[in-house]
C-alpha positions as CSV (number, residue, x, y, z in Angstrom):
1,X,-15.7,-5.3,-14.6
2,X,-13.2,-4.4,-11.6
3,X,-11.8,-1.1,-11.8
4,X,-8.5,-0.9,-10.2
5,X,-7.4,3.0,-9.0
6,X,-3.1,3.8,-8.7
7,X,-2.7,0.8,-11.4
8,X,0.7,2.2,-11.9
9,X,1.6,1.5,-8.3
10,X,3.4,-1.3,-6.2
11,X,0.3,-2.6,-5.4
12,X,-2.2,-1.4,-8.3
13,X,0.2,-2.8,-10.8
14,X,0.7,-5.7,-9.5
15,X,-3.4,-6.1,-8.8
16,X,-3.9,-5.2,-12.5
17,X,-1.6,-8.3,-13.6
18,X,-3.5,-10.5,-11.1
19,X,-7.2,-9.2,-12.2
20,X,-6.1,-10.1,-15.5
21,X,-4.3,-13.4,-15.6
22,X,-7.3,-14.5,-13.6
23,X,-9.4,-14.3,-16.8
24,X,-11.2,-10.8,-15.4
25,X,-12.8,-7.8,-17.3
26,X,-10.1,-4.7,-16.1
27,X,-10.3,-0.8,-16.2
28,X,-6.7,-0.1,-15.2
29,X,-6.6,3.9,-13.8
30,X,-4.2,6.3,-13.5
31,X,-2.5,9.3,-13.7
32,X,-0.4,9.4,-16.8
33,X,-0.9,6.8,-20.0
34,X,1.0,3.3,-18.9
35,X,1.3,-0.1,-21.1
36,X,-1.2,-2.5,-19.7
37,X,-1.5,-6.1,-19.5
38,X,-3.6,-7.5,-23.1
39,X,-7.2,-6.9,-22.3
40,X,-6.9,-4.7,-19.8
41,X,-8.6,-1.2,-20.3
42,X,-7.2,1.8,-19.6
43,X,-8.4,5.4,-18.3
44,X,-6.9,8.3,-17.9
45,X,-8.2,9.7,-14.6
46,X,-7.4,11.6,-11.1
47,X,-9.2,10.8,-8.0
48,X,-8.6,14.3,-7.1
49,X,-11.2,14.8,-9.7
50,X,-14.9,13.0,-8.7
51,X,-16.2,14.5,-11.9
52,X,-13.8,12.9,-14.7
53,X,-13.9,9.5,-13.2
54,X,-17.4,8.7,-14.8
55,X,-15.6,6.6,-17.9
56,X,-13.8,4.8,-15.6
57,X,-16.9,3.9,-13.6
58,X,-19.5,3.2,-16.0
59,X,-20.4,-0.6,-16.1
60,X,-18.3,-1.9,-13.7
61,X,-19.1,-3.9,-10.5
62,X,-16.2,-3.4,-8.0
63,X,-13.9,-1.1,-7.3
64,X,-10.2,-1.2,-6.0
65,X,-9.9,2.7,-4.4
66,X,-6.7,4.1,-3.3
67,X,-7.0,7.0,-0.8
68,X,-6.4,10.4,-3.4
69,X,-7.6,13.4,-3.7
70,X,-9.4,15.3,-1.3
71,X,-12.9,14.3,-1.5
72,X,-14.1,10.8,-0.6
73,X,-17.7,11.4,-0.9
74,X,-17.5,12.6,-4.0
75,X,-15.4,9.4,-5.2
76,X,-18.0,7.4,-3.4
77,X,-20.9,8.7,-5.0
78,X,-19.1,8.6,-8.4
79,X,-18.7,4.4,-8.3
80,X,-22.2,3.8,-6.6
81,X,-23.5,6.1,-10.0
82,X,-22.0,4.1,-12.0
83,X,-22.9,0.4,-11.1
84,X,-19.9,-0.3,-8.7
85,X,-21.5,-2.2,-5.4
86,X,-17.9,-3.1,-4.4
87,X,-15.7,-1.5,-2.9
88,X,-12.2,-2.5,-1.4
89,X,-10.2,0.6,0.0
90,X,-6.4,0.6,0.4
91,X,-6.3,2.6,3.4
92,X,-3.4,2.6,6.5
93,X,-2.9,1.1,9.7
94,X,-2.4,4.4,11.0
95,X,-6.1,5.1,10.3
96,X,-7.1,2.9,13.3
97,X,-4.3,3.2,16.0
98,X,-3.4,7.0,14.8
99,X,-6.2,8.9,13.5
100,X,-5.6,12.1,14.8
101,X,-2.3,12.0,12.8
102,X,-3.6,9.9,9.8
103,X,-7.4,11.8,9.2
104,X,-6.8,11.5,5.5
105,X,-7.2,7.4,5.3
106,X,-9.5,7.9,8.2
107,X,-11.6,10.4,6.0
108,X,-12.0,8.0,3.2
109,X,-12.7,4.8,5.7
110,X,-15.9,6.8,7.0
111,X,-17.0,7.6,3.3
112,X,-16.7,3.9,2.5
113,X,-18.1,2.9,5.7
114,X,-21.7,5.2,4.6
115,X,-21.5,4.6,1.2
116,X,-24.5,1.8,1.3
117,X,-21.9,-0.4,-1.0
118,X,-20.5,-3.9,0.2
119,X,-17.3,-2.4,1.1
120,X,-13.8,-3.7,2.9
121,X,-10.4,-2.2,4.2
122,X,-7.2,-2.8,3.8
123,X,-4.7,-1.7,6.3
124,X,-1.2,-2.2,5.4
125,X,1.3,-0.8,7.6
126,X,5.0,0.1,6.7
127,X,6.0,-1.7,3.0
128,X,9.0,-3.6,2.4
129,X,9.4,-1.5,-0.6
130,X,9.8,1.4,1.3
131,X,13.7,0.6,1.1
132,X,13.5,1.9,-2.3
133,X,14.4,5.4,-0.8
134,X,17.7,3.3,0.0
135,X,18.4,2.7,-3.7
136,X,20.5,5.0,-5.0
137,X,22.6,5.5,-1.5
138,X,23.2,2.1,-1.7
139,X,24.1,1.8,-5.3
140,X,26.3,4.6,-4.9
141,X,28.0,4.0,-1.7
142,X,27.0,0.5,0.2
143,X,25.2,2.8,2.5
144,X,20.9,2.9,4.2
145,X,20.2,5.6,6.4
146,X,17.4,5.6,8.5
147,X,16.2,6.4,12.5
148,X,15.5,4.1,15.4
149,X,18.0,1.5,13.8
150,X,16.7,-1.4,16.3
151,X,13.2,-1.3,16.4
152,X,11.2,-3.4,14.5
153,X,8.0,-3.5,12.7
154,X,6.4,-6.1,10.8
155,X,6.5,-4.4,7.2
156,X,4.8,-5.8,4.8
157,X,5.5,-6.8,0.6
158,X,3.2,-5.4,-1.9
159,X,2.5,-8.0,-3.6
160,X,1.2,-10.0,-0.3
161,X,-1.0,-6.6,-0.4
162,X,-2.5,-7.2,-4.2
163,X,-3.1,-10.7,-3.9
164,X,-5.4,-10.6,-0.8
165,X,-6.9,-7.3,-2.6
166,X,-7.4,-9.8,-5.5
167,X,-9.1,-12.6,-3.4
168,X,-11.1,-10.3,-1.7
169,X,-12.3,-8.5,-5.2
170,X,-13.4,-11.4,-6.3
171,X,-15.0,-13.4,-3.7
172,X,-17.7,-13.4,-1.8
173,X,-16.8,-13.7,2.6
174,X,-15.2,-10.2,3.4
175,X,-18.2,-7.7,3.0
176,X,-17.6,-5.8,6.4
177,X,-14.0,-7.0,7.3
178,X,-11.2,-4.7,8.2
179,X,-7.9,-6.5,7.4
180,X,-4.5,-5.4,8.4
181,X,-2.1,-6.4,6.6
182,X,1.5,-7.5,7.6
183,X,4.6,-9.6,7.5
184,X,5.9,-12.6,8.9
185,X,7.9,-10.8,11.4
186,X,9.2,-7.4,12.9
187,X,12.1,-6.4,11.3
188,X,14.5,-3.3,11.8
189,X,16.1,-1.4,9.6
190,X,19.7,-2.0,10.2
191,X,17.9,-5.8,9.9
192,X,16.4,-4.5,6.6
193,X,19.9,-3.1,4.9
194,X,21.4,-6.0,6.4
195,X,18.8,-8.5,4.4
196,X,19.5,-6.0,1.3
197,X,23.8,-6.8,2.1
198,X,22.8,-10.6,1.9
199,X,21.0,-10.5,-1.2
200,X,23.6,-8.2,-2.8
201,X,26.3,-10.7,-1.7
202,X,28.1,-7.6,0.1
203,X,28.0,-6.0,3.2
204,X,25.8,-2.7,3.3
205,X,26.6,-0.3,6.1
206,X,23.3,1.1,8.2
207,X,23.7,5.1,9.3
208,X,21.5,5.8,12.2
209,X,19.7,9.0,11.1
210,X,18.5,11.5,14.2
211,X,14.7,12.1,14.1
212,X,15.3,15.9,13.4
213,X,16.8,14.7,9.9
214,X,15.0,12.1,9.3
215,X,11.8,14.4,10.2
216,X,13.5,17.2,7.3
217,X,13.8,14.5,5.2
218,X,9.9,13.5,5.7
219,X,9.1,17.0,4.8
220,X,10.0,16.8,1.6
221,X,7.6,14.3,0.4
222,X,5.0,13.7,2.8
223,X,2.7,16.7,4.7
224,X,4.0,17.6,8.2
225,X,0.8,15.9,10.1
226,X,1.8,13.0,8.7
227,X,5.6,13.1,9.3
228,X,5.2,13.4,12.7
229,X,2.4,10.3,12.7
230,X,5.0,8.2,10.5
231,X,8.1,9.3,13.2
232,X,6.0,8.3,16.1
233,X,5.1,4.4,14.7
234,X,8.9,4.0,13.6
235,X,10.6,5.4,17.2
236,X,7.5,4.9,19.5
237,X,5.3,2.3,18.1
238,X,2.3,0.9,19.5
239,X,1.8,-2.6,20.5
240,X,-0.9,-3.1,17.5
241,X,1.7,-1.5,15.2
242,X,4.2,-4.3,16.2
243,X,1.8,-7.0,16.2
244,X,1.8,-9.7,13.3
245,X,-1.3,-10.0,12.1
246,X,-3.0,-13.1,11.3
247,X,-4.9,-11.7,8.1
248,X,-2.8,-12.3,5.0
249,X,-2.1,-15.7,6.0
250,X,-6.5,-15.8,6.8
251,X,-7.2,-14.5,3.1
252,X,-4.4,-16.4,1.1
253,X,-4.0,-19.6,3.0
254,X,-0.2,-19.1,3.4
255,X,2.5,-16.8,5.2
256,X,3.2,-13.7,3.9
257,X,6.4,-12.6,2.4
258,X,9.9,-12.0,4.5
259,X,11.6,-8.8,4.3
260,X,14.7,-11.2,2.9
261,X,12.4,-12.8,-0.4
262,X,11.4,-9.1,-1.0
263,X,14.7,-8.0,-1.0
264,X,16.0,-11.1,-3.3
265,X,13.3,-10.4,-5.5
266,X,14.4,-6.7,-6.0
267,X,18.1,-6.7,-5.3
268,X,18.4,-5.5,-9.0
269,X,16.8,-1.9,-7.5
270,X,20.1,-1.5,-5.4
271,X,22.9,-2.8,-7.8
């Protein structure tokens, strides 16, 4: 049984549909009641709370954790109680070249790291589906506004994300591996709303935000810590936060994903 945590998600939904066209025994988890795939279980359950996640847990041999709630350990110790000697976290890129900024994902690596299960990381950086937040301006008015217009990073698609969570959930090779996870190649993000435009059929204009608004904008979604960590990879990246990495392409034997397919693939989001 492979338990899959945030199966609501971009990622943990599409994982769920994976796990289970693949012919394996599910426990899909979330927040709130959702419609799974046939055959797949479901539990109601919050990371944030260790304690309630014992149904989820029970009988199952690997674990797919996102990082929630505010107690690692406690999440830890809850899958090795109940069988789980898998683990693969979803974690951030930021938890290796920005820790100070990103202790959260950092927190839960350690706990992994200790927990005495087989255990790997994912680190995804920036998602292509973070142009969602674009959605509605550009439904309503053919306009993205972002900061640092021309500087690219190598964001990476969701689904590129669940598949190699997939491959590494269910075999054997990756015990011990930290994988970071990206596209093809850097984009930015008047490149990104342009690559939206494209698969619209219609032009989309780009607003270069200032980092003060985009920074107030931040606020209201994300804590401040994180903010300023998110600000300082999008205007002042390092050169490991630009770098393609090697490891989708390593774990799935092809390329991943352009900014372009994702956006073809979702263009009904922006209509």
């Amino acid at each position: 049984m492979i338990v899959v945590t945030g199966a609501i998600g971009n990622v943990g939904g599409r994982l769920v549909a994976l796990l289970a066209a693949a012919g394996e025994r599910v426990t899909a988890v979330s927040r709130r009641d959702t419609e799974p795939p046939q055959g797949v279980r479901q539990v109601r359950a919050d990371l944030g709370d260790p304690a309630g996640l014992k149904e989820a847990f029970d009988g199952a041999d690997a674990l797919f954790l996102l990082v929630a709630g505010e107690a690692p350990q406690a999440v830890v110790e809850a899958a090795r109680a109940g069988g789980i000697r898998r683990v693969v976290l979803l974690s951030s890129q930021g938890a290796g070249t920005r820790p100070e900024f990103y202790r959260h994902p950092a927190a839960f690596e350690d706990a992994v790291r200790r927990s005495g299960l087989e255990w790997t990381i994912l680190r995804p950086g920036g998602f292509h589906s973070n142009a969602y937040a674009w959605a509605e301006s550009i439904r309503g008015g053919r306009t993205a506004a972002a900061p640092f217009g021309d500087i690219g990073l190598p964001t990476v698609d969701p689904a590129d994300i669940a598949e190699v969570a997939a491959a590494v959930l269910r075999e054997d090779g990756h015990t011990g591996r930290v994988y970071e996870l990206t596209g093809p190649a850097p984009t930015t993000p008047r490149e990104r709303a342009a690559a939206i435009g494209a698969a619209l059929g219609e032009p989309v204009r780009f607003a270069e935000q200032t980092r003060e608004e985009a920074r107030a904008q931040m606020l209201g979604f994300m804590p401040e810590r994180v903010a300023e960590g998110t600000l300082a990879i999008l205007g002042e990246p390092l050169a490991a936060e630009q770098r393609v990495s090697p490891d989708v392409e390593r774990v799935l034997g092809r390329a991943p994903r352009s900014f372009a397919d994702w956006a073809v693939r979702n263009v009904a989001a922006f209509r």
